[in-house]
C-alpha positions in Angstrom: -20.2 46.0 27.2 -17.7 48.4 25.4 -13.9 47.5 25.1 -11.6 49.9 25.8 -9.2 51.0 23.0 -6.4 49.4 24.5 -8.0 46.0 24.8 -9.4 46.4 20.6 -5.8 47.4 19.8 -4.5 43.8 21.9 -7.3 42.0 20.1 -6.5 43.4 16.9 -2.7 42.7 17.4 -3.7 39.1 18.1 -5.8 39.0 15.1 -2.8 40.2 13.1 -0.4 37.7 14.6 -2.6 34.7 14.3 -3.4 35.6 10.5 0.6 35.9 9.9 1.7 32.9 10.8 -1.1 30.8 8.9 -0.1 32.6 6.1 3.9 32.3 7.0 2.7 28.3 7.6 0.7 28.4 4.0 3.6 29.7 2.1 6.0 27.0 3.8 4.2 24.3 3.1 3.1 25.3 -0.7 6.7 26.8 -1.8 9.4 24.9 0.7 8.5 21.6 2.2 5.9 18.3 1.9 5.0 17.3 4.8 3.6 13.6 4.4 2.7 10.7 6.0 4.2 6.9 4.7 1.3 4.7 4.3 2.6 1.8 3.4 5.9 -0.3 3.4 7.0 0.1 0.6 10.3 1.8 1.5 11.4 -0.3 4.6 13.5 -0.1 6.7 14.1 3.2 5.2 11.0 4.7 6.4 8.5 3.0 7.9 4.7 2.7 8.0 3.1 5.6 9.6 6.4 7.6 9.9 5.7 11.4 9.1 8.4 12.8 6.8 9.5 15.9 5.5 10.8 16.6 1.9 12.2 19.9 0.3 10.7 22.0 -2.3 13.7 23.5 -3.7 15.7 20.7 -3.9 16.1 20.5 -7.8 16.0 24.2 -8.5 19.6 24.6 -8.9 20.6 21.1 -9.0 19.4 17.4 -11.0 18.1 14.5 -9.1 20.3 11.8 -8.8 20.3 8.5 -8.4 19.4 7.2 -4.8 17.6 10.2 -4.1 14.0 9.8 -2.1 11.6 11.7 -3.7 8.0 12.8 -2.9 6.1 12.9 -6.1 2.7 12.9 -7.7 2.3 9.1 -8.8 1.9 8.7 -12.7 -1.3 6.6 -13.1 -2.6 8.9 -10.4 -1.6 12.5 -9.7 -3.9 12.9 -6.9 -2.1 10.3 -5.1 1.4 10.7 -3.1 4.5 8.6 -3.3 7.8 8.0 -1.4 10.4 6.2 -3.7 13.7 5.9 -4.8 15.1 7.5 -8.2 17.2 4.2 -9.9 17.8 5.4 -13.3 18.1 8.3 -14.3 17.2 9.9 -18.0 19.2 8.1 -20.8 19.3 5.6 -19.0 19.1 1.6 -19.5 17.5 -0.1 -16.5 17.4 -3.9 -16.2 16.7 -6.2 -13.0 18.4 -9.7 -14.0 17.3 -12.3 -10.6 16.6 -9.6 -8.7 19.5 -7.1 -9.2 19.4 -3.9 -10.7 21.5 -3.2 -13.5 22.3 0.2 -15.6 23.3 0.2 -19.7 23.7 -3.1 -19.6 26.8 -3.2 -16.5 28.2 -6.4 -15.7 28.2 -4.8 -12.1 24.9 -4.6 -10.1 24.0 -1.4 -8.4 24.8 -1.1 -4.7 21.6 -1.3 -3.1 22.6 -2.5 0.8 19.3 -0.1 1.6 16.9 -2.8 0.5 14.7 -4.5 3.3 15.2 -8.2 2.0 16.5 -10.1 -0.8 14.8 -9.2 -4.0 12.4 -11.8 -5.8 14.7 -13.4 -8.5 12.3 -12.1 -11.0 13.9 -10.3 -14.4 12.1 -7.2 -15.5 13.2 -4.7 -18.1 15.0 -3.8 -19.8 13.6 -0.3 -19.4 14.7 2.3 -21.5 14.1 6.0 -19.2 12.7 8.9 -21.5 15.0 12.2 -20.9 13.3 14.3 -18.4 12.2 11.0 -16.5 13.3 8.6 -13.7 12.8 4.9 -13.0 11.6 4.7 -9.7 11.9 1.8 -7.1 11.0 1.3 -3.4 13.8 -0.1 -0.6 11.0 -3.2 0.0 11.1 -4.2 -3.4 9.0 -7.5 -3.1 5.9 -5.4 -1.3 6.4 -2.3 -3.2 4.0 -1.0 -6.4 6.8 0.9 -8.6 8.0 1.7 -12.2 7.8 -2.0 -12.9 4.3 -1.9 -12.0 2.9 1.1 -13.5 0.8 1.8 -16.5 3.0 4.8 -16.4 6.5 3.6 -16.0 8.5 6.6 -15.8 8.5 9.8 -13.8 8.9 13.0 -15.4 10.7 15.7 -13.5 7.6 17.7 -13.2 6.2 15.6 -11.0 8.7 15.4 -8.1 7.2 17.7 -5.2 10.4 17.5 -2.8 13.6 15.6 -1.7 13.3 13.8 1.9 15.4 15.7 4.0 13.5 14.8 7.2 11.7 11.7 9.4 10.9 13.9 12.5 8.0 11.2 13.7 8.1 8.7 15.8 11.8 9.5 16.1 14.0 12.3 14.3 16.5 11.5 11.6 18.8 13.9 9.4 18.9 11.9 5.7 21.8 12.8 3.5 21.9 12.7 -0.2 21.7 9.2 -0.3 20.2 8.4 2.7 
């Protein structure tokens, strides 16, 4: 069976389609966004087990992270592992949780955190003094989630941070903000 050259040159412009856009989808999804999967709940009511999130790439190029940002990011004790968390201190920074609040350089005033699934354990931790270039990072579920205070490598650097959630498009869609 021969082809005819106008059926090789629709195969061939299949081929070429096909091969573009698994390269287009490559470059998307090594350069602009993580797409990931939550595993746990660490970050209720947030996000939620088995929602599939999106976070940007670019995020930090021209900007800092900042505090209340979700982050995707290679976990520090190990980098083959993904996390979801929230950046609480930022570099400089003095972090201590006094009966379950969070607390930054020693404030009389506990962060706003009305994102948090349930009342912190009253436990103190800290205080935790955040290297420049780092974060201290905590999950919303903060009595089921394993975080900077639980770490053998407390702190985050910079490098690690993949992307910035921008995105839950599964099992519903939702838009996140800044600060979520």
């Amino acid at each position: 069976m021969s082809l005819t050259p106008e059926t090789k040159a629709e195969i061939i412009s299949w081929i070429k389609t096909i091969v573009f856009a698994m390269v287009f989808a490559l470059f998307i999804t090594r350069v602009v966004i993580v797409n990931a999967t939550i595993p746990t709940g660490s970050m209720e009511d947030t996000i939620m087990p088995n929602d599939r999130i999106v976070a940007f790439r670019l995020a930090y190029i021209a900007s800092e992270p900042q505090r209340y940002d979700v982050v995707v990011f290679r976990y520090p004790d190990d980098e083959k592992v993904l996390f979801v968390k929230r950046i609480i201190g930022l570099p400089g920074e003095t972090v201590t949780i006094r009966g379950g609040k969070v607390y930054i350089n020693d404030s009389d005033t506990p962060l706003d955190e009305s994102f948090t699934k349930n009342k912190p354990d009253e436990v103190d931790n800290g205080p935790y003094v955040v290297p420049e270039g780092c974060f201290f990072m905590l999950g919303d579920n903060r009595n089921s989630s394993a975080d900077s205070r639980s770490w053998e490598n407390t702190y985050l650097s910079k490098e690690k941070i993949l992307g910035k959630v921008i995105l839950k498009y599964f099992p519903s869609i939702k838009i996140y903000n800044s600060s979520f």
